[in-house]
N, C-alpha and C positions, 0 to 999 in steps of 0.2 A: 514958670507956669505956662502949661499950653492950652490950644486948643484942639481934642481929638476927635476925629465921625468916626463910624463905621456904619457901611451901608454894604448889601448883597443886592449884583446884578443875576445873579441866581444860584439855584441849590438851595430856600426855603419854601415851604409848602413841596416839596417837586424830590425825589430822586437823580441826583446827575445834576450835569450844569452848574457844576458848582462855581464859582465867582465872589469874593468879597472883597471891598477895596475898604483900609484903613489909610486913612490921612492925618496927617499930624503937624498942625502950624502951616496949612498948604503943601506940605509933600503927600503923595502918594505912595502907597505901598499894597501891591496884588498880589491878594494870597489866591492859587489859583484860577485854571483856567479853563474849565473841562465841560463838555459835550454831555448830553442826553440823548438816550436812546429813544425813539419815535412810541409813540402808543400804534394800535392797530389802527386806530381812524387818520392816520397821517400819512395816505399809502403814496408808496414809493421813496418818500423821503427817509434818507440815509442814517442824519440825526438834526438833535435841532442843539444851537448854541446861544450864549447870550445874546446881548444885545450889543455894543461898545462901544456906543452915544458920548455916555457920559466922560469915559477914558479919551476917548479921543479929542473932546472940547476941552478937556484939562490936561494936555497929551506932553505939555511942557512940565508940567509937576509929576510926570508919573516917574517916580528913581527905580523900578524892580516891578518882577513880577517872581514872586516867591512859590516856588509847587514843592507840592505835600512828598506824592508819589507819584508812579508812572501808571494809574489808573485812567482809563480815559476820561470818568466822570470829571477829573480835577485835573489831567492836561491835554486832553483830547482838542479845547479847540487853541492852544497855543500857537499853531502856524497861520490861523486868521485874524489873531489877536497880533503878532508879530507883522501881520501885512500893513497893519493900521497902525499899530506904533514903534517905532527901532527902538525900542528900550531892553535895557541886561535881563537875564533868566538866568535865575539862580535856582538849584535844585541836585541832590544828591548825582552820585558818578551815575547808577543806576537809571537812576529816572530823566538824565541830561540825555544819558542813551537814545533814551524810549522818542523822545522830542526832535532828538539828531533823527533817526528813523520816519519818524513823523514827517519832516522838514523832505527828503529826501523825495519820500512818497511824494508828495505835492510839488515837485520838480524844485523847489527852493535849494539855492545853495547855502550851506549850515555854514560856511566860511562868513556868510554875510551876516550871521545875525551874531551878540553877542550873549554865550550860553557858557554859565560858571560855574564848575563842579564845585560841591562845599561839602564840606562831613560837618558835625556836630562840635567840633572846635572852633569852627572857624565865627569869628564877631565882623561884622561889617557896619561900617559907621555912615551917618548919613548927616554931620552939624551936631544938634543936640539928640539925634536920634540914632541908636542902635540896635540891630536884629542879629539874631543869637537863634539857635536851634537845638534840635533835640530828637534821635532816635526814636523812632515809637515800634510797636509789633502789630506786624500786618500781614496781610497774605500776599505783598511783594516786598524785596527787597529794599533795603533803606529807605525807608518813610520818615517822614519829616514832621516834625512839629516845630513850629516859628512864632516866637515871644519879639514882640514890637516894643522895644524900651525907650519909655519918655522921661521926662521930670516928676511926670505925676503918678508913674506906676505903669505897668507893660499891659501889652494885650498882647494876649498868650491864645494862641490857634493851632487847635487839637485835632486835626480829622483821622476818620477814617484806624480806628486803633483797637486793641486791647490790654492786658497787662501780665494775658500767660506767658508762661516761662516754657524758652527755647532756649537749645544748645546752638543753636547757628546764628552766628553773631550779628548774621547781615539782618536779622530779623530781630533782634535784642533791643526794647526800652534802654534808654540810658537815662536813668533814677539818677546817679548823680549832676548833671546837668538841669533835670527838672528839681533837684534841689538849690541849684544855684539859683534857679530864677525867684524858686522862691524866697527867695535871702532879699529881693526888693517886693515891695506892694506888686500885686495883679490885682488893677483896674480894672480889667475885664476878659473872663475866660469863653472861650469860642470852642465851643467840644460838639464832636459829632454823635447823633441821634439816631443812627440807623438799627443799633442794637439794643435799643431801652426795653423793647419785649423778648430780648432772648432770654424765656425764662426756660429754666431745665433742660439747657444744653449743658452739654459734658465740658469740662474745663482742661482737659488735656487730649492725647488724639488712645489714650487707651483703648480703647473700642473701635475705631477706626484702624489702627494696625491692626488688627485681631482676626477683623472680618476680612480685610485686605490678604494677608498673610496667610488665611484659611483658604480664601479664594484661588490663592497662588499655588495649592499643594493638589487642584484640579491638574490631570493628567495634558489634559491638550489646552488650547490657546484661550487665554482670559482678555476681554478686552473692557478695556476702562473706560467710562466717559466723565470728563471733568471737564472745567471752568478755567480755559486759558491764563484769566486774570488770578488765579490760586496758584502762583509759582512755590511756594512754602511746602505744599498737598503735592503738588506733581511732585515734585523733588521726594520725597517719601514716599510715592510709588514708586519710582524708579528705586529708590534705595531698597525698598522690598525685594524689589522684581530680582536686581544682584543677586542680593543674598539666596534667595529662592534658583539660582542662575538661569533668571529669565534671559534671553533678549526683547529687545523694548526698540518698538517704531513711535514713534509718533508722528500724528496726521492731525490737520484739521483744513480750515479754510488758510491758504498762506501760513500753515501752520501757526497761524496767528504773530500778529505783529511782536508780542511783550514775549512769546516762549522763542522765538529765532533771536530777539537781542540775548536773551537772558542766555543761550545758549553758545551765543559768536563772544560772551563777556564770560561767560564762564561762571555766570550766579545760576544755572541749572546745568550740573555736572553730571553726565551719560559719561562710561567709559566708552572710547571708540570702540573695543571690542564687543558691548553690549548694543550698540545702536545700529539697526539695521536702518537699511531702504525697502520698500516691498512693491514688488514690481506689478505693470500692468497684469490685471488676470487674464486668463487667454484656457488653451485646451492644455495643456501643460503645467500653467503655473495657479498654482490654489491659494499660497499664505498660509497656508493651515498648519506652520511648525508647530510643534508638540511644547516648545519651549518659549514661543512666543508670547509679549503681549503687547496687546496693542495699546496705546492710551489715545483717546479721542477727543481733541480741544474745539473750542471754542465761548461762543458768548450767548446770552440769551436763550434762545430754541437751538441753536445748531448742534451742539451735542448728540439731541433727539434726533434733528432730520437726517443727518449724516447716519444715526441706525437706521432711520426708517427704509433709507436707500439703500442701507447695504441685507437690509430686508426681501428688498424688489428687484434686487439686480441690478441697481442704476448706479452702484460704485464701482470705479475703476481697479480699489486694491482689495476691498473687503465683501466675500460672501458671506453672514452670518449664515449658520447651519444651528442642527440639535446637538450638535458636538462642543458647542462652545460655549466658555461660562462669560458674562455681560454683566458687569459690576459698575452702577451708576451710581456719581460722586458727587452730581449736579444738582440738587434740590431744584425744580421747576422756579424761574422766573414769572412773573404773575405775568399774567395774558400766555403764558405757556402749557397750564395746569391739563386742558384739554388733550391738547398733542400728545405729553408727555405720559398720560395714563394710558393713550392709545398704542402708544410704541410698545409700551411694557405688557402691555396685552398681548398685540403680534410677537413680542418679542417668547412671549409663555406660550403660543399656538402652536408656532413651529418646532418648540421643545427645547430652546434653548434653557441652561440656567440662568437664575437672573437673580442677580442681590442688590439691592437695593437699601442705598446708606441713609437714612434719614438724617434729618436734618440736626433730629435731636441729636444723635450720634457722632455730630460733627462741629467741633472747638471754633466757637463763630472769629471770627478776626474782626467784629467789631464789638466799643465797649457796651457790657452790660451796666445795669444798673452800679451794682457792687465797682467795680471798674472805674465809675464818674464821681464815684464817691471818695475812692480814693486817691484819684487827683483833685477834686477839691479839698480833701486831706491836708493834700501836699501843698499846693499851693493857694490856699486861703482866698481868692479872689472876691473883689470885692461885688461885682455883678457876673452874673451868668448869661449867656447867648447861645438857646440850642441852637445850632448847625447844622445842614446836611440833614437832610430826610422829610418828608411829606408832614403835612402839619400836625395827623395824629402822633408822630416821631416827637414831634418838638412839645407837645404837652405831653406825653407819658415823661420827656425828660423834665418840663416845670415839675411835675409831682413829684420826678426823685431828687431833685432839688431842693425842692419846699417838706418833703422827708429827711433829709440831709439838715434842714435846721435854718433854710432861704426863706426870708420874707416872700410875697410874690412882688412888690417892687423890688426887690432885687435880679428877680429873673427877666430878659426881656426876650416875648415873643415875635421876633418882628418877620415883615413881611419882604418877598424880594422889593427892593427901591426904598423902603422906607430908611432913611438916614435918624440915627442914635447920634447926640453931640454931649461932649464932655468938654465943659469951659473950668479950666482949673483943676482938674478934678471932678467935679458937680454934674451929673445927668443934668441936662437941658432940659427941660418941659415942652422945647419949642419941636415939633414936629417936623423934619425935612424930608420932601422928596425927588428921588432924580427918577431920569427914565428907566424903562425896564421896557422890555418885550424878547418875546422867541423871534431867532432868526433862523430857520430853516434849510438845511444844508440837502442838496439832491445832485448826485456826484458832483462835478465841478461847479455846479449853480450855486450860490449864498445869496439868500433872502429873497431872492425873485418868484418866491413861490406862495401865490396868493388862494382865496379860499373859493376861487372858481376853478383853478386847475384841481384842487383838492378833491372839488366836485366833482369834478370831469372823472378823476381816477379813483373815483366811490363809485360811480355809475357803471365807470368802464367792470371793474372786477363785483359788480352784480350782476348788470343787465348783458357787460358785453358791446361788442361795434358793431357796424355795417360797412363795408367800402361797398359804393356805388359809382360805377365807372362805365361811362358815356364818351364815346368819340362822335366829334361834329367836323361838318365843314360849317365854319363861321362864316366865310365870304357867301355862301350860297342859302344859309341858314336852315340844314338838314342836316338831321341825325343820322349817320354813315353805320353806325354800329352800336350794339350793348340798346339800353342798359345792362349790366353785369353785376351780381350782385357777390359779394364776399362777406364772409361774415369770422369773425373771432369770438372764443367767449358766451356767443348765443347759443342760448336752447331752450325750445318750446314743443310742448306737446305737440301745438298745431302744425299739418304736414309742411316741410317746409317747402315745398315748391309751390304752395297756397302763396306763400308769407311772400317767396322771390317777384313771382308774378304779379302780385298787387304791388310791389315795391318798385318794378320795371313799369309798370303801365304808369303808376303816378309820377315817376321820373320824367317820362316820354310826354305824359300829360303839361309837365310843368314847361319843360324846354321847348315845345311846340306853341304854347299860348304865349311864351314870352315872344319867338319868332316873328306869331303874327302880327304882336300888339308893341311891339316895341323896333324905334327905327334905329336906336341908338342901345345898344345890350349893357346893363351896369352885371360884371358875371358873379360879382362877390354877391349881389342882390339875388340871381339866381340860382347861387348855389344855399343861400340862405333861406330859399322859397322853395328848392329842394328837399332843405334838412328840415325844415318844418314839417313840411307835407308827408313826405316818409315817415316822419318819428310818429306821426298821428295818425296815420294808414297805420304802423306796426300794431301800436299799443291799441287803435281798436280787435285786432284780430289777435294779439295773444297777449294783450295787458301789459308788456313789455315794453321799457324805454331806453333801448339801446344807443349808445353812441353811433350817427349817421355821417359818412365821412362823403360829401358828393366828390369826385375827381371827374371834368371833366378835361379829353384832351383832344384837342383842335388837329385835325392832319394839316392844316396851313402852317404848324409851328409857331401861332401866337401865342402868344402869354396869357392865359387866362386864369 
């Protein structure tokens, strides 16, 4: 008999960040480790990551940390989870890849840490506990599903999946292994939530090669925009484009981290003879081959922004013209819905064609309803845990559970931190909680980023700065030159040499009265009595609360 938790340091309520840690008799066991992408009000920061409080106070029982696939949400923040604890990572050849990559990026040497490619054969024993795996279909290559085998029955963790049927192996269910597992008791099944409302989507890509393929029979250049993270879809344009005897570039930001591994491994196969470079544009060089196309990756908006610029003339390889057909593969990310309608606007102004794939038309890679059904089919588990997606995610999945023939005690809705305990077998009644919080990644910075900076750059990308720049002599205490006023970001009706001139006089006002009335100068105070003064001069005269930056520089060369 044991004793088992399972708690999420995140990826419940939330998209991304995924994290869950199962413990068994005091070992530990992490099923991924993945990053979130920022909302709009989080500006500048890059992504936000768990938390790893808890991992780390318990840093001597952690035995693995288990990844699904090479999706950022569930391995994205592996190289800061590795900074905090030297424990093994285990995770398909693929997605060991994606992590090696990762590792490098962040200057880490990959020799240091220890990273273990496994297929779906492989059993790893851990005393009375063993983890076992299983193939799933995804829109990357070899995805993982990972069964945690106890005395008292496994906990079986499903992210990120479907159950259609493909001819590329690297993408293929392996139904026999998920039959294995069910040959013992499932404790508890861990299934993700992201696709409970894909209702009347298409269940194969029928209609998707159709349009694709029709698009490919336009005389001059077709360009694609997709979802870096949809390696299965890219791969199936380029096998169009072949057969159509396209040549095919692909672009994006770093071409994106998961399409250059998948490319240097050879899980996204271009013949050399089909994959071009496409050179700077100049008076010469255009792009515009007849036989080209383009495919244009990325994550989030960037699909969209990379047209908008090759709209405006602000791309280096691509002019969009009326000549070229624009076939978008990217359903809008939410907080993207704006942009995206906008592009495809301009994109119809200039007279481009433009096709545009809906969503319904496109075979989701995650499970539907139908889908969670029949893996609890398969495997009969005794309790159910949505996973993975925003809390409406995780009750549309209770209901097709509790449609499926589930009690609602059997289902548990839990929240990130809240810890689940199995003594024996037996749900606990007893309630645990560990820490939970976002940690905020802003390029090389982790978690130093508090909700005054946050403020600062809400303000900045509304109102805008000031630089106010004053030369003194200190020792004689006169102002030699300026004030000088700069501004970024600002704009106001009212004339701006109004706005400079009150902003220089209240300057000259401030550092004059400090002169007279102080024998000893504190300058942080007066650059403080500065930024006051000015932000309240501005905002009487245009209602505006710009960030006020005082510089003042001494010709004695003091430090102030």
């Amino acid at each position: 008999m044991s004793k088992i938790k399972f708690c999420a340091l995140g990826g419940l309520g939330e998209n991304g960040k995924n994290l869950y840690v199962v413990s068994v008799d005091g070992k530990f066991f992490v099923l991924d480790a993945g990053i979130k992408y920022p909302s709009v009000d989080l500006y500048g920061v890059d992504a936000v990551i768990p938390d790893f409080e808890y991992l780390v106070d318990n840093k001597e029982k952690v035995f693995g940390i288990f990844v699904s696939h090479g999706h950022e949400e569930n391995c994205g923040a592996i190289p800061e989870l590795l900074k905090a604890l030297q424990v093994p990572v285990y995770g398909s050849h693929f997605t060991i890849s994606i992590i090696e990559q990762m590792l490098i990026e962040k200057g880490m040497k990959v020799e240091d840490y220890k990273l273990f490619r496994i297929n779906d054969d492989k059993e790893l024993k851990f005393g009375n506990v063993s983890v076992t795996f299983f193939y799933t279909t995804h829109s990357v290559p070899e995805s993982l599903g990972v069964s945690i085998n106890t005395v008292d029955g496994s906990v079986v963790y499903i992210p990120d999946f479907s159950l259609g049927f493909t001819k590329d192996y690297h993408y293929q269910t392996s139904f026999n292994k998920l039959s294995e597992i069910s040959k013992n008791k499932c404790l508890m099944l861990c299934a993700e939530s992201l696709g409970v409302n894909n209702f009347n989507r298409v269940k194969n890509d029928y209609n998707f090669n159709h349009i694709v393929n029709d698009a490919l029979q336009d005389k001059n250049r077709v360009i694609f925009t997709m979802f870096s993270s949809d390696l299965n879809r890219i791969q199936k344009v380029v096998d169009l484009c072949i057969k159509n005897k396209r040549k095919v570039a692909i672009i994006g930001r770093k071409v994106q981290r998961i399409v250059n591994v998948a490319m240097n491994t050879d899980y996204l196969k271009i013949p050399s003879e089909n994959l071009v470079n496409l050179r700077f544009l100049d008076e010469r060089v255009t792009n515009e081959y007849e036989d080209l196309a383009v495919i244009i990756t990325g994550i989030r908006h960037e699909p969209f922004f990379m047209l908008q610029r090759m709209m405006t003339d602000q791309d280096k390889l691509i002019k969009i013209s009326k000549r070229d057909t624009v076939v978008t593969i990217c359903p809008p990310a939410v907080g993207t819905e704006k942009m995206a309608t906008r592009v495809l606007d301009q994109l119809s102004k200039i007279g481009s064609k433009v096709i545009n794939i809906s969503r319904t038309n496109l075979r989701s890679s995650h499970a539907d309803s139908e889908d969670l059904k029949l893996v609890y089919q398969i495997l009969k588990p005794q309790y159910i845990v949505p996973v993975i997606g925003e809390y409406r995610h995780q009750y549309l999945h209770k209901n097709i559970a509790i449609d499926a023939g589930y009690s609602e005690d059997k289902i548990l809705v839990l929240d990130n931190g809240r810890q689940i305990v199995f003594e024996n077998g037996i749900l606990s009644k007893t309630i645990d909680k560990v820490p939970v919080s976002d940690v905020l990644v802003d390029g090389s910075v982790i978690g130093d980023i508090n909700e005054v900076v946050l403020k600062d750059r809400e303000q900045l990308s509304e109102e805008g700065a000031m630089l106010v720049v004053t030369n003194i002599d200190s020792k004689r205490c006169r102002v030699i030159s300026g004030p000088s006023v700069y501004t970024k970001g600002f704009r106001t009706f009212v004339e701006f040499q109004r706005v400079q001139a009150a902003i220089a006089n209240v300057t000259l006002e401030t550092i004059n009265m400090i002169f007279r009335t102080r024998e000893v100068i504190d300058w942080n105070e007066l650059k403080n009595m500065i930024r006051e003064n000015c932000t309240r001069e501005v905002r009487v005269i245009t209602r505006k609360s710009p960030i006020v930056i005082p510089v003042i520089i001494d010709i004695n060369g003091e430090d102030l």
